[in-house]
C-alpha positions in Angstrom: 22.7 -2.9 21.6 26.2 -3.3 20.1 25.3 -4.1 16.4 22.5 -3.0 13.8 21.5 -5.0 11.0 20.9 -3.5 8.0 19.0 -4.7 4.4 21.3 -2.3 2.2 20.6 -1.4 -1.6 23.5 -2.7 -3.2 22.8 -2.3 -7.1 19.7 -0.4 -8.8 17.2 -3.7 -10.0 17.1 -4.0 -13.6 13.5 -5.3 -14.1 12.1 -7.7 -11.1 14.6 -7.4 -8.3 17.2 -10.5 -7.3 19.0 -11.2 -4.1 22.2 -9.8 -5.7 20.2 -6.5 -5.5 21.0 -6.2 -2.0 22.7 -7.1 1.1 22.1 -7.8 4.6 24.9 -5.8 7.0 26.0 -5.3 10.5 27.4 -2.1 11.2 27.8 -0.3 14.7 24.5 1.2 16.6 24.8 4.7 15.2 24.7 7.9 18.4 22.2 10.1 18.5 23.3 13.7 19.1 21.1 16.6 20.7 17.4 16.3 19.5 17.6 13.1 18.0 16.5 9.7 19.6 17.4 6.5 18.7 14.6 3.6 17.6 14.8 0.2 17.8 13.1 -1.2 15.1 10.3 -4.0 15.6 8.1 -3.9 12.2 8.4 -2.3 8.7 6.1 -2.4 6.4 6.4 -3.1 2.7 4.9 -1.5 -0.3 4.9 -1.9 -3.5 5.9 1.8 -3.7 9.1 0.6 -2.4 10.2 -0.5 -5.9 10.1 2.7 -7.5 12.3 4.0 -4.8 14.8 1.6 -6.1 15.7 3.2 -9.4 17.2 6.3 -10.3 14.6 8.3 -11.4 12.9 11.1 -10.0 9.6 10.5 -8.2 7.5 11.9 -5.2 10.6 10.6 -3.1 14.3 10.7 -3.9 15.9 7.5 -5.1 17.4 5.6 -1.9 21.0 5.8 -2.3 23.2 2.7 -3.2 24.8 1.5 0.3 21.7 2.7 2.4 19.6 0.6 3.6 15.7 0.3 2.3 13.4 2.9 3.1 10.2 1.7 4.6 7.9 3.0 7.6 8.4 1.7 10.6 6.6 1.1 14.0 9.3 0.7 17.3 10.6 2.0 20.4 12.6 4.5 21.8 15.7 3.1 22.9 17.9 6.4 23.9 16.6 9.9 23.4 18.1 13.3 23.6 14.8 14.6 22.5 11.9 16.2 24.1 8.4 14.8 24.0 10.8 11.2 22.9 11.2 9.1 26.0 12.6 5.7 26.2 9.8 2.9 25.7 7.6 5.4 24.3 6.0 3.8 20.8 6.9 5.5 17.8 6.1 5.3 13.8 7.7 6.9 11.0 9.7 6.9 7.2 12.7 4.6 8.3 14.4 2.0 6.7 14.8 -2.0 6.9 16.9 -2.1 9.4 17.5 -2.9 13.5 17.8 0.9 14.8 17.1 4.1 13.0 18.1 7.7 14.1 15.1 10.0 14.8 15.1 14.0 15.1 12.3 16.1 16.5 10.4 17.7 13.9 11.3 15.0 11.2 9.1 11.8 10.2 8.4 10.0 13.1 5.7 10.5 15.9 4.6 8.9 18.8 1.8 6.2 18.8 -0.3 5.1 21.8 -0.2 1.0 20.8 -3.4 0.7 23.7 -5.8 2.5 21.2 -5.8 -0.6 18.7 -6.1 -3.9 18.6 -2.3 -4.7 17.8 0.4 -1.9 17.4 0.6 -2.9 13.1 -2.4 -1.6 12.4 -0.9 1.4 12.5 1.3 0.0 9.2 -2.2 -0.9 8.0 -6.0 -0.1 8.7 -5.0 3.1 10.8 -1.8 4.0 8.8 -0.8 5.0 4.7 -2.4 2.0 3.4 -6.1 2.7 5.2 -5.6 5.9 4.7 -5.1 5.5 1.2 -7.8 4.0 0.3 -10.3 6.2 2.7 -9.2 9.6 1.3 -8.3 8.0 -2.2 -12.0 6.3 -2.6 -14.1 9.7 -1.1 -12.0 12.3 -2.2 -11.0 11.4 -5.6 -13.0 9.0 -6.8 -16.2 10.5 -4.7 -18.2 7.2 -5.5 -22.1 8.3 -5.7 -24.6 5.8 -4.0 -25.4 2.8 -6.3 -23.2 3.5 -8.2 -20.5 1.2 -9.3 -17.2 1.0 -8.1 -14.7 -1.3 -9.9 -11.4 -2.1 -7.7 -8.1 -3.8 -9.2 -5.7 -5.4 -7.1 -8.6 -5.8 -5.1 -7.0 -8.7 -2.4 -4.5 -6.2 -1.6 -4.1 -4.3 1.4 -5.3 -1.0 0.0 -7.4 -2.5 -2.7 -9.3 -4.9 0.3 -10.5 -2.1 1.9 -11.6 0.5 -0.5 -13.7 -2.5 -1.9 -15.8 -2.3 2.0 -15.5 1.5 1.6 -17.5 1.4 -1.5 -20.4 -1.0 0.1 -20.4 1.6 2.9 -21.1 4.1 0.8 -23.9 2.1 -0.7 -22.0 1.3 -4.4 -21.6 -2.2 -5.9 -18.2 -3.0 -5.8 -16.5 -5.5 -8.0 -12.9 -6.6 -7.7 -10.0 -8.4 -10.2 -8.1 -10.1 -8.1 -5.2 -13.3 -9.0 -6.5 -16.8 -8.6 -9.8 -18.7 -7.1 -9.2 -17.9 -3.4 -8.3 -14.7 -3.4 -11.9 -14.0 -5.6 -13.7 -16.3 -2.6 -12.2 -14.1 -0.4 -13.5 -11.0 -1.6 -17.0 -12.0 -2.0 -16.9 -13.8 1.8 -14.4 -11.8 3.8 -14.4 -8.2 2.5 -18.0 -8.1 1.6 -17.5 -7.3 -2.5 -20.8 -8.0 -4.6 -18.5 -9.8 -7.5 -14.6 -10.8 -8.1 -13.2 -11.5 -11.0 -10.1 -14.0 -11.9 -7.8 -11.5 -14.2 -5.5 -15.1 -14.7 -5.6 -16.4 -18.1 -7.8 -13.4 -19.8 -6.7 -10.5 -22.1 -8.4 -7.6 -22.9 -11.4 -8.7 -24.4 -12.1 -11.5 -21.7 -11.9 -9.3 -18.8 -13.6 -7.0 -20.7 -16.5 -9.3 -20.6 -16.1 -10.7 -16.9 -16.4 -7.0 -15.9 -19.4 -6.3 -18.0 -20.7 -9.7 -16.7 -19.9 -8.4 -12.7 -21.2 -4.7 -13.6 -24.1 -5.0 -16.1 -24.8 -1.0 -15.5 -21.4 -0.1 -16.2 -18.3 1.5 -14.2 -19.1 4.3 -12.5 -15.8 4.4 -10.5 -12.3 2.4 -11.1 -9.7 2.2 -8.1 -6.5 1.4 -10.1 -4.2 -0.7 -8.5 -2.4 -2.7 -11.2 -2.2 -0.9 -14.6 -2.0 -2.6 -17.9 -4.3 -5.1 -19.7 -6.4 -4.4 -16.2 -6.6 -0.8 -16.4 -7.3 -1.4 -20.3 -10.2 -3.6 -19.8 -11.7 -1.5 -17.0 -11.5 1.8 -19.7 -13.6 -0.3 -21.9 -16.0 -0.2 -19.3 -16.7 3.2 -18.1 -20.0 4.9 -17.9 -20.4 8.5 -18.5 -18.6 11.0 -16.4 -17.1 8.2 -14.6 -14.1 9.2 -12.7 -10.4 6.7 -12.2 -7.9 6.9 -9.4 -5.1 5.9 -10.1 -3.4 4.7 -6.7 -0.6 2.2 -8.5 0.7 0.3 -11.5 2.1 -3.0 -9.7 2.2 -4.6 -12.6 4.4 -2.4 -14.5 7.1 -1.6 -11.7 9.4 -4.6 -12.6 8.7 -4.0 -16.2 11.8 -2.8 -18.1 9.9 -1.7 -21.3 6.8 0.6 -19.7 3.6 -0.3 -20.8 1.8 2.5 -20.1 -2.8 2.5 -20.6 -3.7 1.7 -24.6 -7.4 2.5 -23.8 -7.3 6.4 -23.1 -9.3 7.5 -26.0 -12.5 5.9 -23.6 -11.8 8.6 -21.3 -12.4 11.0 -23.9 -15.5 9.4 -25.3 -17.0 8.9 -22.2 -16.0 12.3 -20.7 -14.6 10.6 -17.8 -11.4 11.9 -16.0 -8.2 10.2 -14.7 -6.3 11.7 -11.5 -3.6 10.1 -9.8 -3.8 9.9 -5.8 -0.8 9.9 -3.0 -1.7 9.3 0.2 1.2 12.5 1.2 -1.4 15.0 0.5 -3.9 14.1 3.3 -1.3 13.6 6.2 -2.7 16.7 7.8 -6.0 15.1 7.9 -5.4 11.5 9.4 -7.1 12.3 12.3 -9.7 12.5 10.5 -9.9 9.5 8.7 -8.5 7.3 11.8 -11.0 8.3 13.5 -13.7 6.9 11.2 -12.2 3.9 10.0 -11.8 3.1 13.5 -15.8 3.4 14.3 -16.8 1.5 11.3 -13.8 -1.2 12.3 -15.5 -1.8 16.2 -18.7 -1.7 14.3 -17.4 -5.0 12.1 -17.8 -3.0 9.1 -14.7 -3.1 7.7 -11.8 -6.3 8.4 -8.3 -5.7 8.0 -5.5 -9.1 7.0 -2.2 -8.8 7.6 0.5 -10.9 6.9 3.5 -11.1 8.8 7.1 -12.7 7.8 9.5 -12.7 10.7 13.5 -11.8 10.8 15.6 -9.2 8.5 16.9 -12.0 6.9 14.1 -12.7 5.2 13.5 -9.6 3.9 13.8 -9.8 0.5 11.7 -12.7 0.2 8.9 -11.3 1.7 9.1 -8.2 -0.1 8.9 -10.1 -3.1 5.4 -11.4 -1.8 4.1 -8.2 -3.1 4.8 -9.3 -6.9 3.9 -13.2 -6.7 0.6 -12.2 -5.4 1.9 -14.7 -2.0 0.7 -12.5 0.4 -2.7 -12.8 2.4 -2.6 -9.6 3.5 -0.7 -6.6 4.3 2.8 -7.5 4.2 4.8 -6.5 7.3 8.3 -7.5 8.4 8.9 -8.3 11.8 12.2 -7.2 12.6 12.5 -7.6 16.4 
């Protein structure tokens, strides 16, 4: 416990980020002073919403500084603690960074977790953690799909995007979902239970425009919005009346240095549908809540969660950049330890 390793920001990305972006570090294991307690770091997750964090611009969070290491939530253990109610051994998750051993304070970011309630301690970076919750308070809260209705999800293979799709079968809605080659679209159909999938590669507007009408003859009563775009342009061409549109991300605009921003809004208007973006932050209060029913309908085998895990810090950049080549087959976690 003599050296941390740390995957530092070294320059602000200009467009998609390159190794030269960052660096990997080892620095002494910081103290810990009264009512902290020191973590040792065994997963991080990463998120597209990591990107954003990346640039100077003001945002839900605060741009991580150059020199500090990623930001990302964490899962590990309590190495040394000066805290109460932190022991060491004792499980623990929170807003860390990419790094071996993180500093913890009572009343900050990170809480316990009892890894013997789920079927591996990283669902807690996935089914039971911001991206489940996501798409469980994103899907019935803001989108409030009605039965039969139809519920269109882009970057539908993804971790969040996977999961609303079963979310909307649950609730008894057709859900269709664009997703970025031939096996992720089998996949949707034959693992996560969606009623259609549509290839988005090698289509513009007008083509997906048809696919979606193709997938959803009635019309689009709900769209998930993952990806932005040409996407979200072709699924505005495609809403029915008073439909409504969550907008959860715009992957494919966050390396873009020119912003491309939704051409299609004037359908809202014409449709009398509404738009309203979604961050998982507001509901923290109430994931009890939704853990608690995502985990019935999961030992029910309604509802599957993938997750894809690269191993060592060293590879961290690399397997962050899974998130923009579509590599993935799942929810992308590090394993650090």
């Amino acid at each position: 416990m003599s050296e941390n390793r740390r995957f530092v920001l070294r320059r602000r990305p200009n467009g998609e980020p390159v190794p030269e972006d960052f660096e990997l570090v080892t620095e002494p294991v910081p103290g810990i002073g009264e009512g902290q307690f020191l973590i040792r770091n065994h997963y991080a997750s990463l998120d597209p919403a990591m990107r954003g964090w990346m640039d100077d611009a003001e945002s839900y969070m605060p741009p991580i500084p150059l020199g500090d290491p990623v930001r990302a939530s964490t899962i590990g253990v309590v190495a040394e603690s000066k805290a109460e109610g932190f022991e060491p051994g004792q499980w623990v998750m929170g807003l860390n960074a990419i790094e071996d051993y993180s500093v913890g304070a009572v009343g900050g970011f990170t809480q316990p977790i009892d890894p013997q309630v789920v079927p591996s301690v990283t669902n807690y970076l996935s089914l039971f953690g911001a991206v489940g919750m996501t798409a469980y308070f994103g899907l019935f809260e803001v989108c409030k799909p009605r039965e039969d209705g139809t519920v269109l999800v882009t970057g539908a293979a993804g971790a969040v995007g996977s999961i609303v799709g079963q979310l909307a079968k649950i609730r008894g809605c057709r859900a269709v979902g664009i997703a970025g080659d031939p096996e992720k679209c089998r996949r949707l159909t034959e693992r996560y239970g969606f009623d259609a999938a549509i290839d988005y590669r090698g289509k513009d507007e007008e083509a997906l425009t048809a696919a979606i009408a193709e997938a959803a003859p009635d019309g689009v009563d709900v769209i998930f919005e993952n990806v932005g775009g040409v996407i979200l342009d072709a699924g505005l061409n495609s809403l029915n009346m008073h439909a409504r549109v969550g907008l959860c991300g715009l992957i494919s605009e966050y390396n873009s240095t020119d912003r491309v921003g939704a051409r299609n809004l004037w359908q809202l208007i014409v449709k009398r549908a509404s738009i309203t973006g979604l961050l998982v932050a507001d509901y923290v209060a109430r994931f009890p809540e939704g853990a608690e029913q995502m985990g019935k309908w999961a030992s029910e085998g309604r509802i599957v969660i993938d997750e894809h895990i690269d191993e060592g810090i060293e590879n961290a950049y690399g397997a962050f950049m899974r998130l923009f080549s579509g590599s993935n087959q799942g929810k992308m976690i590090l394993k650090i330890a």
